[in-house]
C-alpha positions in Angstrom: 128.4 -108.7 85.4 125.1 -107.8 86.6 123.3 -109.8 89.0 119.8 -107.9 88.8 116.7 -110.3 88.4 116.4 -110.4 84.4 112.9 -112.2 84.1 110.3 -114.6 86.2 109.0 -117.7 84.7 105.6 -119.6 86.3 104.8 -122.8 85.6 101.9 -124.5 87.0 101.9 -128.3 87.9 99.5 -130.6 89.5 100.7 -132.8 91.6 99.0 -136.4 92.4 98.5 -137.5 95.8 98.9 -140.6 97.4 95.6 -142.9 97.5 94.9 -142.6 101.4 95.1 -138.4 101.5 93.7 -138.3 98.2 90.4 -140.4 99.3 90.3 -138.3 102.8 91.4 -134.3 101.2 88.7 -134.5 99.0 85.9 -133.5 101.4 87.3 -130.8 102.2 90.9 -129.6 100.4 91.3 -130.9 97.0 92.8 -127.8 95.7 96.1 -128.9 97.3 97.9 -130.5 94.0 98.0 -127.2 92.8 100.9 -125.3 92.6 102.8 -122.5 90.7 106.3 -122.5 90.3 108.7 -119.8 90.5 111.7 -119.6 88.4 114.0 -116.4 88.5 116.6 -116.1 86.4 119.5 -113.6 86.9 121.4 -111.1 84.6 124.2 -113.4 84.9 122.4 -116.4 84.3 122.1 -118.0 88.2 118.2 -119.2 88.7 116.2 -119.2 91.7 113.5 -121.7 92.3 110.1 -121.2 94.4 106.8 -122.2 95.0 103.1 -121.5 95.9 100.4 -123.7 96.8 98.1 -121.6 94.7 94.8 -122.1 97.0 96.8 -122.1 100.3 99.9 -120.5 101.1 100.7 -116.8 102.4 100.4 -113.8 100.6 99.7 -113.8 96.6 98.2 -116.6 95.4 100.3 -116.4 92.2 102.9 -113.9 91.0 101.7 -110.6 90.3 102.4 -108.2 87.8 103.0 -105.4 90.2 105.6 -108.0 92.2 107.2 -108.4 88.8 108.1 -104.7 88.4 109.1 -104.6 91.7 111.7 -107.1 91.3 112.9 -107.2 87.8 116.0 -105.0 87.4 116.6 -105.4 90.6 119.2 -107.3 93.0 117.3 -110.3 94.4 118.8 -109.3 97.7 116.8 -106.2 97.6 113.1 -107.7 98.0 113.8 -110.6 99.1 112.6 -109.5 102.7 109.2 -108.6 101.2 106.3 -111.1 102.3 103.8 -109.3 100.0 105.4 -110.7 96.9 104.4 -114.4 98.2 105.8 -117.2 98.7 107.1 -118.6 95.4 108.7 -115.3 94.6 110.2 -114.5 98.0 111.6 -118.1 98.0 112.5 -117.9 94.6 114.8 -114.8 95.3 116.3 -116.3 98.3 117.8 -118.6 96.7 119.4 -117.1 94.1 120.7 -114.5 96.3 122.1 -117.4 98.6 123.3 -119.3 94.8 125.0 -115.8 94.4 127.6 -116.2 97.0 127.6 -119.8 96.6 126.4 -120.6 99.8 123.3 -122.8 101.6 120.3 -120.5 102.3 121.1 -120.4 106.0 123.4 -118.6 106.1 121.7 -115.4 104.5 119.3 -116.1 107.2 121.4 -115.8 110.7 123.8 -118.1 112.8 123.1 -122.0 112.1 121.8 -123.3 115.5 121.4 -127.2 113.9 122.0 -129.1 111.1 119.4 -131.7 111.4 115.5 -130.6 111.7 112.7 -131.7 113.5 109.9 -132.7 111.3 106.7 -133.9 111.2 104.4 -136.4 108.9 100.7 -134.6 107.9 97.8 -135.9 107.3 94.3 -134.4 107.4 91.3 -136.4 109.7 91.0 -140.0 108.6 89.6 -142.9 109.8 91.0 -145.2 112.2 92.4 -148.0 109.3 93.7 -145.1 107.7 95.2 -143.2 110.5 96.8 -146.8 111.3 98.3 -146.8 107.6 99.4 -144.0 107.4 101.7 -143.7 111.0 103.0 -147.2 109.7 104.2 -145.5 106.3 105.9 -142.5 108.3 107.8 -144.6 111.1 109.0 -146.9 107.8 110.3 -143.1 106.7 112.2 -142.5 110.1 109.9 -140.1 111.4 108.6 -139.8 114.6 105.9 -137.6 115.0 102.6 -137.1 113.1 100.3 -133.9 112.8 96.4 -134.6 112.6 93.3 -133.0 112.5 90.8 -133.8 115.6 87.2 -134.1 114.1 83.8 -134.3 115.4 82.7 -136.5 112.8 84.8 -139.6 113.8 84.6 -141.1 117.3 87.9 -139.4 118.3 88.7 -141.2 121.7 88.1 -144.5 120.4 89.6 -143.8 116.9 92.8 -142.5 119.0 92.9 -145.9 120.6 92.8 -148.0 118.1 95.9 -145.5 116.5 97.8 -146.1 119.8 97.7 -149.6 120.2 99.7 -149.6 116.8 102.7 -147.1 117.9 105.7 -147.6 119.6 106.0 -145.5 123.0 108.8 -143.2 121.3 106.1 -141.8 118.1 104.4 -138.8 118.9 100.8 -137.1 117.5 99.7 -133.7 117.5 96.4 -133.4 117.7 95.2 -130.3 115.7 91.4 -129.5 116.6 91.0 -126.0 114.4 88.7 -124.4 117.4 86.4 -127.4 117.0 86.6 -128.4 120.7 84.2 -124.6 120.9 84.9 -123.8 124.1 86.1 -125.0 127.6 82.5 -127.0 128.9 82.8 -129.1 126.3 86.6 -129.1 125.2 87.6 -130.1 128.8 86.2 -133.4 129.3 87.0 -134.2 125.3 91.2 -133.3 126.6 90.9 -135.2 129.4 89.8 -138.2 127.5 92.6 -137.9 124.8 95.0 -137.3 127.2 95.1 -140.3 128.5 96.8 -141.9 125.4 100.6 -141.3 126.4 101.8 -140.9 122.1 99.0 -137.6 122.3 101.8 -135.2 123.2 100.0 -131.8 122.3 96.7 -130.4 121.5 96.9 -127.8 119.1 94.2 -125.0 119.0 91.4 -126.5 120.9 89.2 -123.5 121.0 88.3 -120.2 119.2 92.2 -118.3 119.5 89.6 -115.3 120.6 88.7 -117.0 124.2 91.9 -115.8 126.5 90.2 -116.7 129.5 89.3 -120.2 127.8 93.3 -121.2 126.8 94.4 -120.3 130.2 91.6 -122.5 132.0 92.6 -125.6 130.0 96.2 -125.1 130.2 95.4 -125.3 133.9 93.6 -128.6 133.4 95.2 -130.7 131.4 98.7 -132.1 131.1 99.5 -132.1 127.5 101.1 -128.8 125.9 98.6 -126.1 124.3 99.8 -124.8 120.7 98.4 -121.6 118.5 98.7 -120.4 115.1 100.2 -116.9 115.8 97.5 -116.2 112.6 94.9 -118.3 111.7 90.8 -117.9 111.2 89.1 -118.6 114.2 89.9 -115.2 115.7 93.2 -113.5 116.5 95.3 -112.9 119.8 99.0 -111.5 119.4 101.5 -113.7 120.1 102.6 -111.2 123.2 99.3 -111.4 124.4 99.0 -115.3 124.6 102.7 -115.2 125.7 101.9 -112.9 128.7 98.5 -114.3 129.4 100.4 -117.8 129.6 97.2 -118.8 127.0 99.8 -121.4 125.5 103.3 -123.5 125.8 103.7 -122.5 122.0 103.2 -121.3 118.9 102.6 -122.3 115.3 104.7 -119.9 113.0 103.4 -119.6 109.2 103.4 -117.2 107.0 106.2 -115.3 104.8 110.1 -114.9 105.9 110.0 -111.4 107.7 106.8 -112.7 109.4 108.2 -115.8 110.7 112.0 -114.3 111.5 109.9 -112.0 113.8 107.9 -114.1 115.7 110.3 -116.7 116.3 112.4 -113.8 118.0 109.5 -112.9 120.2 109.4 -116.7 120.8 113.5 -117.1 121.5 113.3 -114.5 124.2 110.7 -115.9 126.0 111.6 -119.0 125.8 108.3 -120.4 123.7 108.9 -123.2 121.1 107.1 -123.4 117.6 106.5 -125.4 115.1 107.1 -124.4 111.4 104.5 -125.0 109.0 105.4 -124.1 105.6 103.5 -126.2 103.2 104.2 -127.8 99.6 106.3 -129.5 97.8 110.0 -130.1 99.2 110.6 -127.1 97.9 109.0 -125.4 100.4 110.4 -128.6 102.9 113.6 -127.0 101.9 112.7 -123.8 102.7 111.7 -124.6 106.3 114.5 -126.9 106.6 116.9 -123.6 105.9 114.9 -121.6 108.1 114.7 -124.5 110.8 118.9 -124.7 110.9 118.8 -120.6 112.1 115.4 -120.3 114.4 116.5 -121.6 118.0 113.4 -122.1 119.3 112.1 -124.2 116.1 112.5 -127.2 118.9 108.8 -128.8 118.2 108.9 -130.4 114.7 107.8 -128.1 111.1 104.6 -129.1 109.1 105.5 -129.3 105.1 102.6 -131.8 103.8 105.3 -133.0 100.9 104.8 -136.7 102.1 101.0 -136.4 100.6 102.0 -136.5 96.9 102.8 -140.1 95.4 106.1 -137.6 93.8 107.1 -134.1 93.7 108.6 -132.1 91.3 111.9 -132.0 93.3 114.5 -134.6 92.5 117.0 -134.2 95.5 115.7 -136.2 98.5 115.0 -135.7 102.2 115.6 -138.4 104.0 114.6 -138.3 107.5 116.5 -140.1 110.4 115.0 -140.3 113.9 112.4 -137.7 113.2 115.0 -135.6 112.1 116.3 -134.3 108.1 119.7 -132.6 107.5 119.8 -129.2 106.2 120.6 -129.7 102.5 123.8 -128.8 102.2 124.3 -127.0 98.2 123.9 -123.4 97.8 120.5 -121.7 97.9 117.8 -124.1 98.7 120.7 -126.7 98.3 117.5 -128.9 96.0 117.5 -129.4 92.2 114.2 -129.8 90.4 112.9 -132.8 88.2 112.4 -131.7 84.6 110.6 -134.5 83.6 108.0 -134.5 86.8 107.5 -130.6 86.0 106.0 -131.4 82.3 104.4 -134.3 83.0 102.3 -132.7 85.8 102.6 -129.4 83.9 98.7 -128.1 83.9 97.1 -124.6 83.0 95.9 -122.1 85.3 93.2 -123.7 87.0 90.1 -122.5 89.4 90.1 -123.6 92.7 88.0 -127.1 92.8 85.2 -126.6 95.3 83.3 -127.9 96.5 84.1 -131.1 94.9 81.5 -132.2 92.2 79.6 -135.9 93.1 80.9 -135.8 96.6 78.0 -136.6 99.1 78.9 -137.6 103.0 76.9 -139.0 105.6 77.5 -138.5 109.2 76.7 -142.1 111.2 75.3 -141.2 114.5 74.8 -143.6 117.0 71.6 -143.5 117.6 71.0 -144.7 114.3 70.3 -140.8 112.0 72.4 -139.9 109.5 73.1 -136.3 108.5 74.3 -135.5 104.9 76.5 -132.9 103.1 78.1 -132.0 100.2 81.4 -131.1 101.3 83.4 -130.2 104.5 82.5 -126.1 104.7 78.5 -127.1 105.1 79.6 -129.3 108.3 82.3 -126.9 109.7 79.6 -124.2 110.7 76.6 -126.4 111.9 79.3 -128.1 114.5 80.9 -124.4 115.6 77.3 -123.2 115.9 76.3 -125.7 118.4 73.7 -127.2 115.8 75.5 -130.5 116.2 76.3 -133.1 119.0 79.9 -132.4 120.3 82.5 -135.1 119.3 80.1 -138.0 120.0 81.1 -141.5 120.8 80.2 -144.1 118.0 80.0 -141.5 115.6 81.4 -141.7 111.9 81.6 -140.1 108.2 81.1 -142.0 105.2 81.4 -140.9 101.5 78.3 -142.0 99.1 79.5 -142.7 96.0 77.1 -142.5 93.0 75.2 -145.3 92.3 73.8 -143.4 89.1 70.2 -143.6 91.1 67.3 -141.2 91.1 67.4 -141.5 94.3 70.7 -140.2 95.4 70.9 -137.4 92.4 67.5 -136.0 94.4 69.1 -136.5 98.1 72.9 -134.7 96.6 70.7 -131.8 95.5 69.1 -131.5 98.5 72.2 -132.0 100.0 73.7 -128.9 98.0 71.0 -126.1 100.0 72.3 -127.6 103.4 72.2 -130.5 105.9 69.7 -132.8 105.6 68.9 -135.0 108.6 67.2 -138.4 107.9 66.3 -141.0 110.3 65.4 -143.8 107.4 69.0 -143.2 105.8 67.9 -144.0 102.3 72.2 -144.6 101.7 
């Protein structure tokens, strides 16, 4: 019997989030409830599951038609190594090559170093209330760390005690700044403020990954760990060179199999953790979770986002004990889908949503101005390009809603060409 790949179904779902992230991703990542998943089905009948965040994850936003030739006819086995295909494909084939010999995923993938995974809660900036809410929900889970986003927009130090005050000594936060701290005169006294707060166990990217000189001069002065992404969009330094410039303690690894598999070598042999980030749906929490059993180093715990969505289209669970989730044990992926979830979130092909429409913010500062913006991308640039105070105290971001006014239609528009700075703060 044949075991080439006889044909590659898509199906695109939308997925609804949970009402804190979905209140908070708006501004700036609504597009993340989309996916497309990947079903390949075998000559002798054995089906491989996948999937892409459509607007987010590595490689092909959906599957091509050129990755389809590629593949069909051919022994999963054979491209499943290929991070061009993307990553509901690659995973897809993964694990029906690993269903093939009846086996967990892992094992196709080296020696199992653990069978339990460090892993993280997500969530993207928030207020303080909902910071709060949100670490209360993950502890309930049995996890004991939490990835966030350090913005200039909230009063970070203060917003970080309020969060601490809540936490018990043994729940950890990683604070994720994107390059937002600029560079090291005015990311240094921000770090030594944060660090401060004994739960703040790493700061992850503070600065442009461009500024060498910059990573090594705060890794100097301060105590908490430095982390990278070993490819991200606030400019690029090899892993060997931030390894033998000592830039960081460790790495974020994201990206497709081959990709991953390679850096976490370079990471293994000089001793360097990582985290994994490989985001989704538990399917692609499964994927990482395989990945996570072979990859020594994985030590610092992975970054899959599936906690966002109020349910996935996944029906096997992953519990999560003392910040920690067993490798699923069945062969492939060792999950099974939810038919029902997948057609009642079943959607068409769909353009990415952004900016959001009828989404106005205003920036609080404490000296009593207000700035206002359509949508996160307008604010990212005017902070990075020094057009902004730097991660004031007392500061905060609000969301207008429409009050069906003249008043606000004319300040949104306005709104739409760019900042506008008021000092009367008509809203």
């Amino acid at each position: 019997m044949s075991h080439a790949v006889k044909s590659i179904e898509t199906i695109w779902v939308e997925l609804p989030l949970r009402p804190v992230p979905a209140r908070n991703m708006v501004r700036e990542i609504p597009h993340w409830t989309l996916f497309e998943l990947c079903l390949v089905t075998l000559e002798s009948g054995v089906v491989g599951i996948g999937e892409t965040m459509v607007y987010y994850t590595w490689g092909a936003a959906t599957v091509s038609d050129e990755a389809r030739k590629k593949v069909i006819g051919r022994h999963p086995a054979e491209n499943m190594w290929d991070d061009s295909l993307g990553a509901g494909l690659q995973i897809a084939l993964f694990d029906a090559a690993a269903k093939l010999l009846d086996a967990p995923l892992h094992q196709l993938l080296g020696r199992q170093h653990r069978d339990r995974c460090h892993i993280s809660w997500w969530d993207i900036d928030l207020p303080a209330e909902d910071w709060i809410s949100e670490c209360q929900l993950a502890i309930a889970n049995g996890y004991t760390s939490f990835k966030t986003k350090g913005r200039p927009w909230y009063d970070l130090v203060e917003n970080t005690r309020k969060l601490c005050a809540t936490l018990p000594a043994y729940f950890e936060v990683d604070m994720d700044f994107n390059g937002f701290g600029v560079d090291t005169a005015h990311c240094t006294r921000l770090l030594k403020e944060l660090e401060q707060f004994p739960n703040v166990v790493m700061f992850e990217s503070p600065i442009p990954h461009s500024d060498v000189a910059g990573y090594k001069f705060l890794r100097q002065h301060t105590h908490v760990p430095l982390s990278m992404h070993t490819a991200f969009h606030f400019g690029e330094t090899p892993i060997e060179t931030a390894i033998r410039e000592e830039m960081v303690d460790g790495f974020v690894l994201c990206g497709g199999a081959s990709k991953i598999q390679r850096e976490a070598l370079v990471c293994q042999v000089n001793n360097r953790s990582f985290f994994l980030q490989i985001v989704g749906t538990k399917i692609a929490a499964a994927f990482a979770l395989q990945l996570g059993a072979v990859l020594e180093n994985a030590r610092w715990p992975s970054v899959n986002c599936h906690q966002l969505y109020e349910q996935d289209c996944v029906r096997t669970p992953l519990p999560v004990i003392n910040g920690l989730a067993p490798v699923p044990a069945g062969p492939g992926l060792g999950i099974e889908l939810d038919p029902e979830a997948i057609e009642r979130f079943r959607c068409q092909p769909k353009a990415k949503p952004f900016p959001y429409p009828e989404l106005l913010l205003a920036v609080r500062w404490p000296s009593g101005s207000t700035t206002y913006y359509n949508h996160a991308f307008q604010y990212w640039p005017d902070w990075q390009g020094g057009k902004l105070p730097f991660f004031p105290r007392g500061v905060h971001l609000e969301r207008i809603p429409n009050d069906g006014s003249r008043a606000w239609r004319e300040l949104f528009e306005r709104a739409q060409q760019g900042a506008v700075h008021s000092t009367a703060a008509p809203f």
